[in-house]
C-alpha positions in Angstrom: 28.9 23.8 -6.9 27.9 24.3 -10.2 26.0 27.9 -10.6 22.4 27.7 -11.0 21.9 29.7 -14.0 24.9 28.4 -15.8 23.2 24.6 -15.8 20.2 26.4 -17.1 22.0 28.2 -19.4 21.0 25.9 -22.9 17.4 25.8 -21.1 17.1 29.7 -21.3 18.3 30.1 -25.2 15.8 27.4 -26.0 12.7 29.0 -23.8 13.9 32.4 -25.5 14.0 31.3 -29.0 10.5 29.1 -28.4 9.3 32.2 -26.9 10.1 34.4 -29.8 8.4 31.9 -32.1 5.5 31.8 -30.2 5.2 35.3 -30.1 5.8 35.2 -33.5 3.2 33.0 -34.2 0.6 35.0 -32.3 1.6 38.2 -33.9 0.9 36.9 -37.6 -2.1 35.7 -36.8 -3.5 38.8 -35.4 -1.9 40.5 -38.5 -3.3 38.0 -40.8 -6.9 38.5 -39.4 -7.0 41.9 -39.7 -6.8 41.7 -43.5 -8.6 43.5 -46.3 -12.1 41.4 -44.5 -11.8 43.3 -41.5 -11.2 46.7 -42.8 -14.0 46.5 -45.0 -16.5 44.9 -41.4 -15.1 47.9 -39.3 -16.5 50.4 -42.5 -19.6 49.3 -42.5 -20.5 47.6 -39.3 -23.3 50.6 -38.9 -26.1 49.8 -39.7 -27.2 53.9 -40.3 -24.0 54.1 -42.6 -25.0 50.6 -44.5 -28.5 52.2 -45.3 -27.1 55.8 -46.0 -24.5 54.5 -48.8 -27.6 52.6 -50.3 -29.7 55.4 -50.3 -27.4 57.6 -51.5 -25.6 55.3 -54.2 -28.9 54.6 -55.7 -30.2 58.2 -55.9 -26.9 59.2 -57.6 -26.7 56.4 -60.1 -30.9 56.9 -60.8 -29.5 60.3 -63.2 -28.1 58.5 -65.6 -30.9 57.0 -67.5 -33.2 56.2 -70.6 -36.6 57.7 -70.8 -38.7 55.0 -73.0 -41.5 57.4 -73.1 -41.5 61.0 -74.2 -40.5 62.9 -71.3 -39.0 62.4 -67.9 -42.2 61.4 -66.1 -40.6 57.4 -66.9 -36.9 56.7 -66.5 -34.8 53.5 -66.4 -31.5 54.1 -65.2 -28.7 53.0 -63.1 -30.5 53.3 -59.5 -32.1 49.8 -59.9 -28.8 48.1 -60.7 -27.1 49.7 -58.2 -29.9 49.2 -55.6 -29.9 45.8 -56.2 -26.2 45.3 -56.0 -25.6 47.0 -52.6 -28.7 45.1 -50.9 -26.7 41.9 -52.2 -24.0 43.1 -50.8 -25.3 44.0 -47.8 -27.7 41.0 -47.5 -27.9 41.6 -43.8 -29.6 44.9 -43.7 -33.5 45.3 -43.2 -34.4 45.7 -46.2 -38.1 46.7 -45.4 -36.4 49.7 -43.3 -33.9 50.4 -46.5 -36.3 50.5 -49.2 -38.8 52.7 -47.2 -35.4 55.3 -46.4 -34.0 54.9 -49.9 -37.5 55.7 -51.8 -38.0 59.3 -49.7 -34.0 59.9 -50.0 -34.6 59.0 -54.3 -38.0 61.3 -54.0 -35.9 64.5 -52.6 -32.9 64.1 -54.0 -34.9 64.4 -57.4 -36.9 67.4 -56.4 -34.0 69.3 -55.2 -32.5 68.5 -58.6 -35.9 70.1 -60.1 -35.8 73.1 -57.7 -31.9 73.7 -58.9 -32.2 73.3 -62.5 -35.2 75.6 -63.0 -35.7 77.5 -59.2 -38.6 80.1 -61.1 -40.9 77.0 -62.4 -40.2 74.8 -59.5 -43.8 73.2 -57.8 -43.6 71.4 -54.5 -46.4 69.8 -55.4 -46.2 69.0 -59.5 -42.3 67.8 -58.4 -43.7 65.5 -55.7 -46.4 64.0 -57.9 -43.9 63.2 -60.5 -41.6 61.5 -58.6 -43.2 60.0 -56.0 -44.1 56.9 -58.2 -40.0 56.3 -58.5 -39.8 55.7 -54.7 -42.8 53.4 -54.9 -40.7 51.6 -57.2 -38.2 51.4 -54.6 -40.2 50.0 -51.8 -41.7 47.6 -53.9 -38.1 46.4 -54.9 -37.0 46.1 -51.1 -40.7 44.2 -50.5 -39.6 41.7 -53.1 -36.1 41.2 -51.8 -37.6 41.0 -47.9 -39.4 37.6 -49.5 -36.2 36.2 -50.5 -33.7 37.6 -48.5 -33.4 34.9 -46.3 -32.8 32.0 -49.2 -30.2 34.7 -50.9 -27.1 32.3 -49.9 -29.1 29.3 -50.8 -29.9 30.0 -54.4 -27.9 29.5 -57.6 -26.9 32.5 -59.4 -29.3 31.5 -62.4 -32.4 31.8 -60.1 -31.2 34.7 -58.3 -31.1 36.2 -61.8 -34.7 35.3 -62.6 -36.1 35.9 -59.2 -34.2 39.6 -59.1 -35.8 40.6 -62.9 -39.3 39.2 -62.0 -38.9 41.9 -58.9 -37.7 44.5 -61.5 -40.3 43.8 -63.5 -42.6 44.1 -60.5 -41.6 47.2 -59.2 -41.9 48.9 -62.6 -45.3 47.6 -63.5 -46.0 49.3 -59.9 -44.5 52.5 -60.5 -46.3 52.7 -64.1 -49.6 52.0 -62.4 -48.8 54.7 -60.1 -47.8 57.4 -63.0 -50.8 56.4 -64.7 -52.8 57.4 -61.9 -51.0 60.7 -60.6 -49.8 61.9 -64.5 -52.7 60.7 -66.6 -49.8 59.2 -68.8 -50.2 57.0 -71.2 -48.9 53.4 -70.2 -51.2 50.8 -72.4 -48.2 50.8 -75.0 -47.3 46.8 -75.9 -43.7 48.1 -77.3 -42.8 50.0 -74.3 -44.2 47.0 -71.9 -41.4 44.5 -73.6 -38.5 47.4 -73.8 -39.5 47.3 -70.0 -39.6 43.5 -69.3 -36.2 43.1 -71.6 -34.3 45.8 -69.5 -35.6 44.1 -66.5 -34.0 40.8 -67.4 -31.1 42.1 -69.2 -30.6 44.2 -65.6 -31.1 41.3 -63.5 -28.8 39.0 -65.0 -26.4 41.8 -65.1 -26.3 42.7 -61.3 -26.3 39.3 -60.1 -23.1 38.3 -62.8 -21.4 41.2 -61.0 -22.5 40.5 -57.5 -21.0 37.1 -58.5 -17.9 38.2 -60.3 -17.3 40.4 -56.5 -18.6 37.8 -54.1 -15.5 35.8 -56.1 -13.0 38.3 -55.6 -13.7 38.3 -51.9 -13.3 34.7 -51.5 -10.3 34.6 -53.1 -8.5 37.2 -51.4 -9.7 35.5 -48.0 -8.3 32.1 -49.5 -5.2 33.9 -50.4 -5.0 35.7 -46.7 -6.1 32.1 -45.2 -3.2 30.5 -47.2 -0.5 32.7 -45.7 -1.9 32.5 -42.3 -1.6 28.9 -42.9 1.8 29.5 -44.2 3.1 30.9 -41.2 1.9 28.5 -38.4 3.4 25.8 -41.1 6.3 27.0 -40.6 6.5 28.2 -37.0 5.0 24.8 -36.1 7.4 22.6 -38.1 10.1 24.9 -35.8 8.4 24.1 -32.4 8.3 20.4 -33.4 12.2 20.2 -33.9 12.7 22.3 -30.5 10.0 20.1 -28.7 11.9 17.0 -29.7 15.7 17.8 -28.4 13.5 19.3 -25.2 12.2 15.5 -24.4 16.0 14.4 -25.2 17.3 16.7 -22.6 14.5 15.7 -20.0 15.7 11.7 -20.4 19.4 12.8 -20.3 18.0 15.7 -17.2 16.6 12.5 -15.2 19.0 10.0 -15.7 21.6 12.8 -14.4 19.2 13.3 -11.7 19.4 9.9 -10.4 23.0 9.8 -11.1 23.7 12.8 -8.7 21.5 11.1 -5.9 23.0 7.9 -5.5 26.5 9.9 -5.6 24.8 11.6 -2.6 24.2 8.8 -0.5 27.5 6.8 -1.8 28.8 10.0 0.1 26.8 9.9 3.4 27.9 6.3 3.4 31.2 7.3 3.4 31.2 9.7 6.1 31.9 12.3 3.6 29.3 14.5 5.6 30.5 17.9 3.8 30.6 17.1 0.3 27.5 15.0 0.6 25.1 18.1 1.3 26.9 19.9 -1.3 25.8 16.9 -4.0 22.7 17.2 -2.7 22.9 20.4 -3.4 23.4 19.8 -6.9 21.0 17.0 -6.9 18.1 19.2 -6.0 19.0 22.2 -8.4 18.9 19.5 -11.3 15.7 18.1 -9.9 14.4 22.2 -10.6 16.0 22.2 -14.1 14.2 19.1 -14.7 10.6 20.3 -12.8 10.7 23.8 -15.5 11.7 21.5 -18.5 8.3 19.4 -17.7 6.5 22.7 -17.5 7.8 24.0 -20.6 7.4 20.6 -22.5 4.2 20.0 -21.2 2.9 23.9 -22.9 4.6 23.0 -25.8 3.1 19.5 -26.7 -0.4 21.2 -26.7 0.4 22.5 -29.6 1.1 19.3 -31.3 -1.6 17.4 -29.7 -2.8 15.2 -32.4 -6.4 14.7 -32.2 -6.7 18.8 -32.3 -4.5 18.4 -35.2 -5.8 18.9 -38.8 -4.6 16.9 -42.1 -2.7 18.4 -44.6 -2.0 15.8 -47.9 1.2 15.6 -49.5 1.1 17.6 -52.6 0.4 20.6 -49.6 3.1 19.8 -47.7 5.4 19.5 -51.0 4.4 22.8 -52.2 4.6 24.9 -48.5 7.8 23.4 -48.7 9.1 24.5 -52.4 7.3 28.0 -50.9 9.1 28.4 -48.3 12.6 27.9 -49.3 12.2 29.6 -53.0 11.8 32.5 -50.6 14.5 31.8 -48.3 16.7 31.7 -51.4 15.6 34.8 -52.9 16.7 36.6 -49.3 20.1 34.9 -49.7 20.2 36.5 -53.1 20.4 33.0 -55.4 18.8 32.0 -58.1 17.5 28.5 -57.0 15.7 26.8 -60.0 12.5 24.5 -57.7 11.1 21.1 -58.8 8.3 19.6 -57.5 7.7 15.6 -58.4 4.7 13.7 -57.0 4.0 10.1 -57.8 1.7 9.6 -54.4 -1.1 11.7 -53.0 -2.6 11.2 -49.4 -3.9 13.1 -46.4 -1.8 12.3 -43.6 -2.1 14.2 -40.1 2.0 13.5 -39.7 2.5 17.0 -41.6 4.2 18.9 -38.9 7.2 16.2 -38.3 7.1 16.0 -42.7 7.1 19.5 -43.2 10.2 19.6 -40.4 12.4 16.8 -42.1 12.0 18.3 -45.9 12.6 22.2 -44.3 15.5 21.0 -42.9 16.7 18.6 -46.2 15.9 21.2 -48.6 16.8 24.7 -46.8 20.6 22.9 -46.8 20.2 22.3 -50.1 20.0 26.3 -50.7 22.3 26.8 -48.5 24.8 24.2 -50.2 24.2 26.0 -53.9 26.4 28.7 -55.3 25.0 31.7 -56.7 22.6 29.5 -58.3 21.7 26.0 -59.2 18.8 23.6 -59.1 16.7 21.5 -56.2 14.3 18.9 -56.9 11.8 17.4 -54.0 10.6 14.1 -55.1 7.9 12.0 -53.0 6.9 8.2 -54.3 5.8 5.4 -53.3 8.0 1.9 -52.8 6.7 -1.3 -51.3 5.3 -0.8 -48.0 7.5 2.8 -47.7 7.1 6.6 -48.8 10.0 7.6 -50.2 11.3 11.5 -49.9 14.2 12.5 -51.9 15.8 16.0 -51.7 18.6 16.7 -54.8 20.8 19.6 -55.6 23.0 20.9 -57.9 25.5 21.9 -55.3 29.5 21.3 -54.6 28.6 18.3 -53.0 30.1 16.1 -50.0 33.3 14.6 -50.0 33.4 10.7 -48.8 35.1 11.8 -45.0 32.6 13.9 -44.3 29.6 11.6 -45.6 30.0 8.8 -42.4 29.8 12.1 -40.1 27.1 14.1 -41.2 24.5 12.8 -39.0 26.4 12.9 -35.5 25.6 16.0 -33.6 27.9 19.0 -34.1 29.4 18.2 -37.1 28.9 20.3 -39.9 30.6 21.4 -43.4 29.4 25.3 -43.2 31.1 28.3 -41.7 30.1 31.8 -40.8 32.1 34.6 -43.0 33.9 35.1 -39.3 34.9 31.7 -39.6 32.7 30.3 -36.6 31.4 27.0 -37.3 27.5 26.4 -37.4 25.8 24.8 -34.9 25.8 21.9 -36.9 22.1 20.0 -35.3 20.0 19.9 -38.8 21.4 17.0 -39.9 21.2 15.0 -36.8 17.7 16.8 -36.3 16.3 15.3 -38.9 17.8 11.8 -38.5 16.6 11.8 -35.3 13.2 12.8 -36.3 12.9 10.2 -39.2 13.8 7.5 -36.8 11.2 8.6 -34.0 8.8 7.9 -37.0 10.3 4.7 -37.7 12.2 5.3 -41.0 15.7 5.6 -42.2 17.7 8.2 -43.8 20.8 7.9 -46.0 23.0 10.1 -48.2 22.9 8.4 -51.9 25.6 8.4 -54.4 25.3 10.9 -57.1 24.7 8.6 -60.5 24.9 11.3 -63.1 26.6 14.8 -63.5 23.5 16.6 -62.7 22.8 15.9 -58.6 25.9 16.0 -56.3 23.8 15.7 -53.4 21.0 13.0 -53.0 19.3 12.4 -49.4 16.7 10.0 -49.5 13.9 9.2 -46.5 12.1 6.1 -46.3 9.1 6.1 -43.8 6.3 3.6 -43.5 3.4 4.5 -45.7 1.0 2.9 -42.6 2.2 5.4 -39.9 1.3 8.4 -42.1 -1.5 7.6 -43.8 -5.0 8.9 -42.4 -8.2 7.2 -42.8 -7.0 5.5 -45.6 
């Protein structure tokens, strides 16, 4: 009787290497999500913390000023700017309760400033009346921003600009009022009303550019975090897909053995052969397991390629993942690989995993076929009713014996340094593949001196176009 784990045997290296991928998977996606995004969330998720750095960061940059009167009792300085930027920043704060804590934080950070530069002549209440018409101007600010903070993500940066300086303008015509009352000072000044409204506009444009220039910088680093992500469940998928395939194979061969081994089972009991029947059915039963876990396996797997939760990728993507990913598995096997990328067709197609599988495959034996270094071109056109995808390299090429052998299963030109053979399945993988999709594959003759190897892939345009 044939061991039970020993006919498993090819059944547990497959479920161990799908396992690692899938584990693999998983583990870059949790890696990818916790990115420069989340470290920045898990900062300043709290709320008290949010409204502290505001507070504080505008008191701070409030010192470095102009004074357009004589004096100190009227200042324009950083803490404006840098008020406005952090509540754009953090556009989900209450900004009522922020201005209100970021006016009395401005108001005694100030008077401990007066009490430390001159301790003798300090006056509770002279430094109070000076500066209490600054944090005025600070809740008027957060007032303004409270009547537009909930169309912030809907406006254009030009209006955001002019909205923001009308508010500056605002809150300073508020605070001046407000001097004028507690100071007696002199505010009815035409030339200090326009330096006021042309800071106020200069500032606002200013702070909203750089909100802009930063809101940018975060989107692109997410895009370029998204794009690896996407990267690696490209390339763990197009895996999966090749594994997923020979595991249907196996269940056909797995159920034709099955019924195979049963009617040699009752050919036996026919015979008499009462003995060696019950060991066949034996047998019989342990295949029917091997085929029951290879239906559970398969049928976790296929989930993953189910293809109405699928999304589309078009070609140039799947042409460039492609030229990605093996410029990088040729840098780790040290070779200077020069990539060329040639698309004469463009179209979204949601047949991207079984794609990005046959030109992995084409291409990463390309590299692998190269000497220390060389050339590999990836061509997709159009012919007729048929898109065309041509992989060439620069290689040593392959002699004419081996050419009406390289796609049967097992064969294979390449050697370990040990001398072992490699397992020799990517060729046949990936003939077996193109024909599932209904298209043919073929080793061309070289024409010039430049390509030795040429493999060409013709598939019908119809089956993987999408929508179109």
């Amino acid at each position: 009787m044939i061991p039970y784990k020993q006919f498993h045997k090819p059944f547990y290296r497959m479920w161990n290497k799908l396992k690692y991928a899938l584990s693999y998977h998983q583990v870059a996606a949790e890696t990818s999500s916790r990115g420069a995004e989340g470290r920045m969330a898990t900062f300043f998720k709290n709320e008290k913390i949010q409204m502290l750095t505001v507070a504080i960061g505008t008191a701070v940059a409030g010192e470095f000023k102009i004074n357009p009167v004589q004096g100190d009792l009227f200042r324009i300085g950083l803490g404006g700017s840098a008020f406005l930027l952090l509540m754009l920043l953090m556009n989900r704060l209450p900004y009522l309760r922020t201005g209100i804590f970021t006016a009395l934080t401005v108001v005694v950070f100030r008077m401990m400033l007066d009490f430390i530069s001159a301790p003798h002549l300090f006056s509770i209440d002279e430094s109070a009346r000076v500066h209490t018409s600054a944090g005025l101007y600070y809740m008027t600010f957060a007032i303004g921003m409270f009547c537009i903070q909930s169309r912030l993500t809907r406006m254009n940066l030009l209006l955001l600009s002019g909205v923001t300086a009308c508010i500056d303008f605002g809150s300073n015509t508020i605070e001046m009022i407000c001097r004028w009352i507690l100071t007696g000072s002199e505010i009815m000044i035409p030339a200090t009303w326009g330096y006021i409204f042309l800071v106020a506009v200069i500032r606002g444009f200013f702070t909203t550019g750089l909100y802009s220039s930063i809101s940018v910088s975060q989107i692109r680093a997410l895009h370029s975090e998204q794009k690896k992500r996407m990267e690696q469940m490209l390339a763990v998928n197009a895996g999966l897909y090749g594994e997923v395939f020979y595991l249907r194979k196996s269940m056909d061969t797995i159920e034709h053995l099955t019924s195979s081994s049963y009617r040699l089972y009752m050919d036996m009991k026919r015979e008499g052969l009462t003995e060696y029947s019950q060991r066949q059915l034996s047998i019989t039963q342990e295949i029917h397991e091997v085929k029951k876990d290879s239906q559970r396996i398969a049928a976790g797997l296929l989930k993953l390629f189910d293809q109405k939760s699928q999304t589309a990728l078009s070609l140039f993507e799947i042409l460039d993942y492609t030229i990605r990913g093996n410029r990088k598995y040729a840098t780790m096997l040290a070779k200077k690989v020069t990539f060329t990328a040639r698309l004469e067709v463009n179209y979204i197609t949601s047949e991207y995993i079984p794609l990005l599988t046959i030109l992995n495959n084409l291409t990463s034996n390309a590299v692998e076929a190269l000497g220390e270094s060389g050339s590999i071109e990836v061509s997709v056109w159009e012919q007729g009713q048929d898109t065309i995808l041509t992989v060439y390299d620069s290689g040593k090429g392959i002699d004419q014996q081996a050419r009406e052998l390289i796609f049967e299963p097992g064969f294979t030109t390449k050697f370990a340094q040990g001398g072992s053979a490699a397992t020799g399945i990517g060729l046949s993988h990936v003939h077996d593949i193109v024909c599932s999709l209904g298209g043919t594959i073929q080793l061309q003759e070289a024409e010039d001196t430049v390509w030795q190897t040429i493999f060409e892939v013709k598939l019908p345009t119809l089956l993987l176009k999408k929508g179109e």
